[in-house]
N, C-alpha and C positions, 0 to 999 in steps of 0.2 A: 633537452633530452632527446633523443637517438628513437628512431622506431625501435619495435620491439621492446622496449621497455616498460620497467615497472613503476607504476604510480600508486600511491594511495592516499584519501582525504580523510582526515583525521577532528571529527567535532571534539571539543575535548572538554566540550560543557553538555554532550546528550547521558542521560541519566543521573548518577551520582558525582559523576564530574570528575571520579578520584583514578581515571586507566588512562588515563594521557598518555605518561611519559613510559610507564611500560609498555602500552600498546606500540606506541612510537619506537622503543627499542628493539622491540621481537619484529615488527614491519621491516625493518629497516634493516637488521641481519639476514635478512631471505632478500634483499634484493631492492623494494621498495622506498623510490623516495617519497616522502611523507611531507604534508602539504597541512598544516591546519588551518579549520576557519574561524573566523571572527569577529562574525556575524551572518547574519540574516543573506542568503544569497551568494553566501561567498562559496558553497559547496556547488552551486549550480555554476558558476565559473570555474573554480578546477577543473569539474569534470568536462566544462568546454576544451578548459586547457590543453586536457588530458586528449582528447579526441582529438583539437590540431595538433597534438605533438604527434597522432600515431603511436600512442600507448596500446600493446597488446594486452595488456594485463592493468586492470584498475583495482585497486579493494579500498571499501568503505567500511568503518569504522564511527559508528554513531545508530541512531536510531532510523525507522521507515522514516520520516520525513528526511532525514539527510541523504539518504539512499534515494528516493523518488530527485530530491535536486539535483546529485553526481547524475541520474538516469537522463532527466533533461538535459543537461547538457552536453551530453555525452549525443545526446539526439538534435540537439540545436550542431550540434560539429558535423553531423550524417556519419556517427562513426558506431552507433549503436551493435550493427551488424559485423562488424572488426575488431569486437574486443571481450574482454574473459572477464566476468565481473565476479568480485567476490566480499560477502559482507563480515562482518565481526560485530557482534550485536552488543551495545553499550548506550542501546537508548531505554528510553520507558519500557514499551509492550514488545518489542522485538518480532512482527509477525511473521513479517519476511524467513527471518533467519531460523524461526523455530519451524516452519512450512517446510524448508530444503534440509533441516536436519542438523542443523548449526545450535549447540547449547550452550555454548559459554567461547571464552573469549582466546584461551587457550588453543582449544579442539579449532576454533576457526582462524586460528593463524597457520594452521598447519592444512589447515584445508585450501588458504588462499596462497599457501605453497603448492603443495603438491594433488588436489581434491580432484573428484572425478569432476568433469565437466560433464551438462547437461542444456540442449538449446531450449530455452522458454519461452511460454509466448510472452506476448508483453500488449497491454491495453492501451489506449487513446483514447482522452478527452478529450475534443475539438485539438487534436494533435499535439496533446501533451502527453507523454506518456505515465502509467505509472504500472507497476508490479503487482501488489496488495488489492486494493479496492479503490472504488469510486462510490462516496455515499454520498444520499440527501437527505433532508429531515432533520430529527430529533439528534442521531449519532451525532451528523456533520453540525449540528447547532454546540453537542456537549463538546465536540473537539475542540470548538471554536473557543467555549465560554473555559475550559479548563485552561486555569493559566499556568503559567511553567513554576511558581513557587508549589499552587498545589499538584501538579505531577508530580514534584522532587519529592516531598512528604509521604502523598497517599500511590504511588506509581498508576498502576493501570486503575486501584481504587478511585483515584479523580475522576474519572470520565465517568462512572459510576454514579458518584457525588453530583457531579454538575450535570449528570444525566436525570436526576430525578430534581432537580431543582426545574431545567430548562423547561420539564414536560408539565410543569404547574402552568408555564406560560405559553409552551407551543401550540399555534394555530391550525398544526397543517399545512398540508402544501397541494393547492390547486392543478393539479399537473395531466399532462396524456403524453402516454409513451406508445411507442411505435416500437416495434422491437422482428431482429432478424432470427425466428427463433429455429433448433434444429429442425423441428415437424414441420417449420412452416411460418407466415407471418402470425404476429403474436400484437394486440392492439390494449389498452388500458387506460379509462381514464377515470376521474376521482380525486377523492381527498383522501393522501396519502400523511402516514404518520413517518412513515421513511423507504429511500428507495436505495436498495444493497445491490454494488455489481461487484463481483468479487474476480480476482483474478485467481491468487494463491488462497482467495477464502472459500470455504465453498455453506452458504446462508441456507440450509439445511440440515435437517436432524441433528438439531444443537449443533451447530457448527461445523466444525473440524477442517479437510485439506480439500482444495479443492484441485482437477488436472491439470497440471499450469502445461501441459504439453500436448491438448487435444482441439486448440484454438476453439475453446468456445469460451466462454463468460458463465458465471453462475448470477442468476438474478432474482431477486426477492423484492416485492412490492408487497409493503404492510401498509392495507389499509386503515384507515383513520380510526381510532377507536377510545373511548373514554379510558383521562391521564389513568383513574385509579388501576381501571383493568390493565391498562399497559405499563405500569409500575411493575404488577402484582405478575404480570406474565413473564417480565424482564427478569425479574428476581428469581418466579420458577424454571428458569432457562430453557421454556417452552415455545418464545415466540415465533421460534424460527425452523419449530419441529416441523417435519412432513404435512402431518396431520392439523395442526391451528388450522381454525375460521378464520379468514382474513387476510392469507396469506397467498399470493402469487407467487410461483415457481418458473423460470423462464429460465434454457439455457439457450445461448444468444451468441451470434457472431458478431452483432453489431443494435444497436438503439437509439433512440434519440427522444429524448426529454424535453418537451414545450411546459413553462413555466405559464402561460399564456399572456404573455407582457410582464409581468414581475418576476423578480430575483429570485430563484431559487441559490442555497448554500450548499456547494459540493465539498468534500472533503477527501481530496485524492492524496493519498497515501500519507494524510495528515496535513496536508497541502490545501487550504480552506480559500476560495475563491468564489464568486456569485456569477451565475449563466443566467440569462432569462430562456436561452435553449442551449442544451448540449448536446451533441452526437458522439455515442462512443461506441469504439469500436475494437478489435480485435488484430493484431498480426501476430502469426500463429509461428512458434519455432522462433524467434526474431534472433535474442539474446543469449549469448554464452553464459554460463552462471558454473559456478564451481558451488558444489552441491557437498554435504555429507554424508556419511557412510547410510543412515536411516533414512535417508529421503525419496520417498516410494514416488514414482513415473507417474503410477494408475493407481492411487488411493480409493477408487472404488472396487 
């Protein structure tokens, strides 16, 4: 394939399993040659692929963990910064794609046609990249324990399910962060129940967007706290209000996480791996992303 050219990788088992071949047809009339994978890792090689070929234009087609592996690789080529990325959400939770304003699969094929571009930052853990979030704890344990039969059944309900099973057994996590905060250094140590860095999430006032174009990080450290209560706070979508006891707010250029000799569980963009320390950090503007029409710069 030719510089300037169009690629796209195509998981054709993320979600329900049933937009394959139409995905692959409408891709493929706009320009895109379509790439499916066939396992585990194989989305992280195309998008290598796609990077030595000198692809200006990538779209991905699958869920945030597919999208975080075309991003690797696309970073393992050093091609991050020369290329136009574009998703079509056909996984479980879609975080990514519903953040930039992408709702269905239609609307984002024509956005990874002709969509407004927008440069985003883009996060690193120990220089892997991801988009969405980097979590520890309770979340990154249910990601881990939700297996892919109960996703296809219960969708984002799974992580829910396996979130209130895991926390009968979660210990906590022994940790001290270090963090580049905007005011200033920010330091924290403890037993934490989980630690949220969000890129496009922002782990405040019930959730919602966070500015993926102002190079900082949004960070939440929820201290340790009894499974009941932390059931009962999950369930009233309070945990991650302004206001909770126990909650740490840090917005951050950069972190680093000491496990203090044992494994902590990350779960980057769905991307579940063990640190005994991570450093994450921030490069601000990095990424071309083809954005849709509702996708607000400065959501606050």
């Amino acid at each position: 394939m030719q510089v300037g050219s169009r690629r796209a990788v195509l998981n054709p088992v993320s979600g329900d399993g049933g937009h394959a071949d139409a995905v692959e047809r409408l891709l493929s009339a706009r320009g895109f040659a379509v790439a499916r994978t066939e396992g585990p890792g194989d989305a992280l090689e195309l998008g290598r692929a796609a990077g030595e070929a000198g692809a200006t234009e990538v779209a991905v087609a699958g869920g945030d963990g597919t999208v975080n592996e075309v991003v690797r690789g696309l970073a393992r080529a050093d091609h991050l910064e020369a290329v136009t990325l574009s998703v079509i959400p056909v996984g479980t939770a879609n975080l990514l794609a519903g953040t930039i304003g992408v709702d269905d699969r239609q609307q984002a094929i024509e956005v990874a046609d002709t969509g407004d571009v927008r440069s985003i930052d883009v996060g690193f853990a120990d220089e892997e990249p991801f988009l969405v979030s980097c979590i520890a704890g309770l979340p990154a344990e249910a990601s881990l324990a939700a297996s892919s039969d109960l996703k296809s059944r219960f969708g984002t309900l799974a992580f829910l399910v396996t979130g209130a099973q895991e926390a009968i057994e979660f210990d906590g996590l022994d940790i001290t962060i270090e963090a580049v905060g905007e005011d200033g250094p920010v330091s924290w140590s403890g037993s934490a129940t989980c630690l949220l860095v969000g890129n496009a999430r922002k782990f405040v006032e019930r959730g919602g967007q966070a500015a993926m174009e102002d190079g900082l990080l949004d960070v939440a450290i929820v201290e340790r706290m009894p499974t009941g209560n932390l059931v009962a706070e999950a369930i009233g979508h309070r945990l991650l209000a302004a206001d909770t006891e126990g909650v740490t707010h840090v917005r951050a250029t950069a972190l680093s996480v000491d496990g203090h000799g044992d494994p902590v569980t990350f779960s980057r963009d769905g991307e579940v791996a063990e640190h005994e320390r991570l450093d994450i950090r921030v490069r601000k503007r990095t990424l071309d992303l083809r954005v849709g029409p509702d996708y607000d710069p400065d959501p606050r």
